[in-house]
C-alpha positions as CSV (number, residue, x, y, z in Angstrom):
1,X,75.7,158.3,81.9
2,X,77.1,160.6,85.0
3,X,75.5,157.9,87.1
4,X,76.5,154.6,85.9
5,X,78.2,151.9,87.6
6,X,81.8,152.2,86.4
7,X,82.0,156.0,87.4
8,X,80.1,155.3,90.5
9,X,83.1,153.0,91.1
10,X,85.7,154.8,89.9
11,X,84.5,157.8,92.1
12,X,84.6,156.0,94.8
13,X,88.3,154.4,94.3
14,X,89.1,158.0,93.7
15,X,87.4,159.1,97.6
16,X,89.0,156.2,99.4
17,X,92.8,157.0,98.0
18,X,92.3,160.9,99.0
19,X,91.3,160.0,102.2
20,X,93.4,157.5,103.1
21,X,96.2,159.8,101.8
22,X,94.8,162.8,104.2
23,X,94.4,160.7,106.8
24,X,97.1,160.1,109.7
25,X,95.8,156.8,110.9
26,X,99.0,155.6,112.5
27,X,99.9,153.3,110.4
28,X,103.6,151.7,110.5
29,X,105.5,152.1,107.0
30,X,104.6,148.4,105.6
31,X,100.9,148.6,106.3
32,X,100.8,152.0,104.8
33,X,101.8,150.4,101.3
34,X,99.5,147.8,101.6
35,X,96.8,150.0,101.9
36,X,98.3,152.3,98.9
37,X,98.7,149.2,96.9
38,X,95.4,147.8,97.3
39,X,93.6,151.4,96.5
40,X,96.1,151.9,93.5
41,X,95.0,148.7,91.8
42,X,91.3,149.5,92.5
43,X,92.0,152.9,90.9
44,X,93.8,151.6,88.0
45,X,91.0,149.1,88.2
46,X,87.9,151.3,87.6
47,X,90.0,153.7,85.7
48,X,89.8,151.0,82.4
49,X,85.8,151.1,82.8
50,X,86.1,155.0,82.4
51,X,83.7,156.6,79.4
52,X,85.1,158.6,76.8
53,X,83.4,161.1,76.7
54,X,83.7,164.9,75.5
55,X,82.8,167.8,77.8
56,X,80.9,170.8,76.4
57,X,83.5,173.2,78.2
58,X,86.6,172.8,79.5
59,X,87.3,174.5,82.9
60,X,90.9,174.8,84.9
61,X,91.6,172.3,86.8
62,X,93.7,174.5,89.0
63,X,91.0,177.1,90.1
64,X,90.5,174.8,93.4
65,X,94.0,174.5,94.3
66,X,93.6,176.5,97.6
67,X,91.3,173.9,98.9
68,X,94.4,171.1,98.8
69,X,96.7,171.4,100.9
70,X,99.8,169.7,99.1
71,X,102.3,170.3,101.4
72,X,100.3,168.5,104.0
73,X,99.7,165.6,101.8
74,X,103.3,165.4,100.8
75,X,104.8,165.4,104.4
76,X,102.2,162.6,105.1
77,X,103.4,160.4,102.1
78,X,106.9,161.0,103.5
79,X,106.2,160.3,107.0
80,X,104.8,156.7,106.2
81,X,107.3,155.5,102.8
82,X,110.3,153.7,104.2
83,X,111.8,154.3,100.5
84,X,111.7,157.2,98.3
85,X,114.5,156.5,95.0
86,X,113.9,154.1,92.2
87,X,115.2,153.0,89.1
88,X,113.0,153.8,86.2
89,X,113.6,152.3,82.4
90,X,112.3,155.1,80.2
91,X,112.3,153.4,77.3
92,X,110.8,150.1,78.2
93,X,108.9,149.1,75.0
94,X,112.4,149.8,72.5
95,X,114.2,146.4,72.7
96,X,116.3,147.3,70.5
97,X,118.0,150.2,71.3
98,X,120.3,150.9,74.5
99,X,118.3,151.2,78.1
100,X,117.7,154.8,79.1
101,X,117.5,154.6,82.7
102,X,116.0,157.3,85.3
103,X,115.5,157.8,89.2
104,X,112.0,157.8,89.7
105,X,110.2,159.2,93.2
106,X,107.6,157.0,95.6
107,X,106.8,160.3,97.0
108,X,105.9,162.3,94.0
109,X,104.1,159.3,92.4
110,X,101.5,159.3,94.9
111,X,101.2,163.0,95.7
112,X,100.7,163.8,92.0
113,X,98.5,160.8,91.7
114,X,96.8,162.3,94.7
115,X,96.5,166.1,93.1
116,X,95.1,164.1,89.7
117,X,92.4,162.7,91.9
118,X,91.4,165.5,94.2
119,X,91.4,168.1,91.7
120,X,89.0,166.1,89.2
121,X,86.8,165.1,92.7
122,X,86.4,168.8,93.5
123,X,85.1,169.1,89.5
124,X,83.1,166.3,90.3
125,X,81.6,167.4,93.3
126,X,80.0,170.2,91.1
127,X,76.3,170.1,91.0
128,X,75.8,170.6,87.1
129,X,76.6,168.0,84.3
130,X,78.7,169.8,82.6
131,X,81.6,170.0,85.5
132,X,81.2,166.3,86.0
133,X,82.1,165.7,82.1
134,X,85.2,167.6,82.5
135,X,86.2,165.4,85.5
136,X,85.2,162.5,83.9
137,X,87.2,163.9,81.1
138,X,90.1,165.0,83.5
139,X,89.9,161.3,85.5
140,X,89.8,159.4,81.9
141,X,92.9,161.7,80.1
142,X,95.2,161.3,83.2
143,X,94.5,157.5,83.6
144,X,95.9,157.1,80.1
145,X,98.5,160.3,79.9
146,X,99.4,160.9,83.9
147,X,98.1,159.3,86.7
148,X,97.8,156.0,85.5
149,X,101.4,155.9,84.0
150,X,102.4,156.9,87.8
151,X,99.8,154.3,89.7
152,X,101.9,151.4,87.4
153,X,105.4,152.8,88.9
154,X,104.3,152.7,91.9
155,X,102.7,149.3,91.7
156,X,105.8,148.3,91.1
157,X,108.0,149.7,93.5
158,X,105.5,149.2,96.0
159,X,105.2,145.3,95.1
160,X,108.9,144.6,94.5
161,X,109.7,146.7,98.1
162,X,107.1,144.3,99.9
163,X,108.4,141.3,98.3
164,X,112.1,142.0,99.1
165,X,111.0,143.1,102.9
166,X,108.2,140.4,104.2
């Protein structure tokens, strides 16, 4: 199962939006979003075609957090967004009841999106099975409870900001 096709895929969306994101390739602010966009939506994507599986062990996430160097990453995301702030409706789905509204932020979207990734990519990276569950397990749980919730934000911004600006 570690090797089918839909977390084949879904590794490899999961490469090309950590690189691109540690990578200063000079892009102006516009193409920089089209890039994000287009790697978000292949992420969000292969992140339906994602097995549920159960690990045997769970391992923290966090114990390869020296090898990512957020700060970096962040100041790269800011360098290339030309917005940050956006409204946010937080409870969406209740019709009925008065909008709660939020500011949400571009910039934290895609770095935490980014940290989701790279952490579960170092797990995977592993050479036994039972670190490439957990990722699997980490990628899967964070598409429905995290990462997933942010990529749709962004989408959105990202979409509505390109639209407004062509």
């Amino acid at each position: 199962m570690l090797t089918s096709q839909p977390i084949k895929d879904f590794i490899s969306a999961a490469r090309a939006y950590c690189m691109f994101i540690e990578t200063d390739l000079g892009h102006d602010p516009r193409q920089f979003l089209r890039t994000v966009q287009k790697d978000l939506l292949t992420l969000y994507r292969a992140g339906l075609d994602l097995p549920d599986i159960t690990p045997a062990t769970t391992i923290n996430l966090e114990a390869n957090d020296h090898k990512i160097h957020m700060d970096r990453v962040r100041r790269m995301i800011t360098d290339h967004l030309p917005l940050n702030r956006y409204w946010n409706t937080l409870n969406m789905l209740q019709v009925n009841e008065p909008t709660q509204v939020s500011t949400g932020d571009l910039i934290d979207d895609l770095a935490a999106i980014y940290l989701d990734l790279k952490r579960g990519l170092l797990l995977f990276e592993a050479h036994d099975n039972s670190t490439k569950e957990e990722a699997i397990w980490e990628f899967r749980f964070g598409y429905e409870k995290h990462w997933g919730n942010r990529c749709m934000d962004a989408l959105h911004v990202i979409h509505r900001y390109l639209s407004a600006n062509q």
